[in-house]
N, C-alpha and C positions, 0 to 999 in steps of 0.2 A: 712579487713574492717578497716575504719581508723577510730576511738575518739579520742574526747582532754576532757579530766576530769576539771571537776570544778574550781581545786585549779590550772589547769597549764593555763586554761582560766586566772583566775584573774591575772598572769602575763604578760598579753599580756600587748600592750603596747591601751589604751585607743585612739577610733578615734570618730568622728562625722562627721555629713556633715557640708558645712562649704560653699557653694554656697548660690546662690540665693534661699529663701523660701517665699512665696504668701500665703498669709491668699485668701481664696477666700467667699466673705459673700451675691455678688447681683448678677446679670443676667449679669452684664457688666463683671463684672469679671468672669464669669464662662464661657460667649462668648470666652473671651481672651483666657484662661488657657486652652478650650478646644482647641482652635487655633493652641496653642503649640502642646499640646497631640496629635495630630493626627499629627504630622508631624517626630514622632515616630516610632520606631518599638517595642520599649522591653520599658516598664514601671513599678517601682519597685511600688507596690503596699500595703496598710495597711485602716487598720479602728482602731481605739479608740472608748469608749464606756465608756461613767458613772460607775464605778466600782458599784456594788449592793453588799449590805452587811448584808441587811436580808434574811432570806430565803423567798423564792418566789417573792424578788423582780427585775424588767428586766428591761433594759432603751435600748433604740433604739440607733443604732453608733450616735455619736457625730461628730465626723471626719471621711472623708475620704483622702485621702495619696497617691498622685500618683508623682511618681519622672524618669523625665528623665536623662540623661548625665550628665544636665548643669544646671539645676531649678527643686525646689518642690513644685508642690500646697496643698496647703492643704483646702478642703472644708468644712467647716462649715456647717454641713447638717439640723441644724433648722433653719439654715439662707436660704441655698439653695433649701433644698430640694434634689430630683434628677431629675433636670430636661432632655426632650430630650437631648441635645446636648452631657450631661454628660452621657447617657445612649448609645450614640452610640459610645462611646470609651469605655463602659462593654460590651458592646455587637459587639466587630469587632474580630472577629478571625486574624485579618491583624494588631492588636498591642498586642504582646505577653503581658499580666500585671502577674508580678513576687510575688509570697511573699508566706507566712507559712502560716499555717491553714487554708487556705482558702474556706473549706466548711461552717463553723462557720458566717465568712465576709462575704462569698455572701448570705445565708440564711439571717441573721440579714439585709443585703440590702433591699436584695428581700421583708421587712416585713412592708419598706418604700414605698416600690413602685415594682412592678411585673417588670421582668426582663426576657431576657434567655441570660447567661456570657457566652462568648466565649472568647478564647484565653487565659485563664488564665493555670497559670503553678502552682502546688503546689513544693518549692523548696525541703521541704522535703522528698518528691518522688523520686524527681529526686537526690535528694542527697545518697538517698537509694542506687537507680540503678549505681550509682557512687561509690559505697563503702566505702562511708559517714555516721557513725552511729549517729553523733551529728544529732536531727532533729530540735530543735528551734532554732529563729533567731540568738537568740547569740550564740548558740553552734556553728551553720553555719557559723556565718562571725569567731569567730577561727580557725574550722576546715579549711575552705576554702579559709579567706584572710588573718587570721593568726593576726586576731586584736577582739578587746574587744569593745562592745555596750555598753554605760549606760541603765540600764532596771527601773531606779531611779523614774520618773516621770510616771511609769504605773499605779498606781491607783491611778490618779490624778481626778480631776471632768473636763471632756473634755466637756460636756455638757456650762461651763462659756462661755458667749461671749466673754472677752476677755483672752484670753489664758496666760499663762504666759511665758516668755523669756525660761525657762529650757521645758516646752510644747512641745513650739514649734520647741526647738532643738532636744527634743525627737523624735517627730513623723517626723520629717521630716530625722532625721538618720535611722528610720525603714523604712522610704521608699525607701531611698535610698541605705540603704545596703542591701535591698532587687536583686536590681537593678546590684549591684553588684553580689553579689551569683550567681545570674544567667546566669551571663556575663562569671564567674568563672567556674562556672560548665559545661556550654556547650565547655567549652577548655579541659576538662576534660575525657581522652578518657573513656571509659564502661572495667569495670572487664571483664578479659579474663575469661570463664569459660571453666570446662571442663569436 
């Protein structure tokens, strides 16, 4: 089984995404965005969510994070909502959507709006079956691409209209190192056992 401990994480060498990223906030843009998405197979997938800092208190995702090869949209869910269009790229078995924790995202989805996801991959699963012990995101993109995520902007208020510059460089590197991982792992042959 393979780990990368904490302190050899922190000398990796720091990456982000660094392509195109789409605020997505009306019906036009979400036509568009889903456009792209379906013309996809593997999409690196995330949600952000209002950090709560009382006990008992919950806030519904704020973003949702879906990144191809080459762009990231990022949707603004009090702006959008989930509309159809957006709902039949959660729900196609025929676009892999990539990313960590994902029972958590899709419940908090589903709380939006009723759903049935298909086609999602938890990476840490499959990182398992790989004999990968790092399970979070950033432990993954070290173990797997041998590089360092900023996790700096996560208890941010994602809920803002307008997001701020290090935001949106955030959420758009979790979704696409999502994207990566998983592109990583399936080259990755399976533990011989015996």
């Amino acid at each position: 089984m393979v780990r990368i401990e904490k302190e050899a994480i922190n000398l990796l060498p720091i990456e982000r995404w660094q392509g195109p990223t789409h605020l997505v906030r009306s019906s036009a843009e979400v036509l568009a965005a889903v456009n792209c998405l379906a013309q996809t197979s593997v999409l690196g997938f995330d949600t952000e969510t209002r950090p709560a800092f009382r006990k008992g208190q919950k806030f519904s995702p704020s973003l949702l994070q879906l990144a191809t090869g080459e762009e990231v949209f990022l949707f603004q869910l009090q702006q959008t909502g989930l509309p159809e269009a957006l709902l039949e790229v959660l729900c196609t078995s025929a676009i892999v959507k990539a990313g960590v924790a994902l029972d958590f995202d899709l419940l908090s989805l589903q709380e939006l709006r009723s759903f049935q996801p298909q086609g999602f991959v938890d990476l840490a699963r499959v990182a398992r079956r790989k004999g990968v012990k790092n399970q979070g995101l950033r432990g993954l993109a070290a173990a797997v691409c041998g590089i360092r995520i900023s996790k700096s902007a996560r208890t941010t208020n994602w809920a803002n209209l307008d997001l701020t510059p290090q935001q949106i460089q955030y959420a758009a590197t979790d979704a696409w190192i999502g994207r990566e991982i998983h592109q990583r792992l399936e080259r990755l042959p399976d533990p011989v056992t015996s």
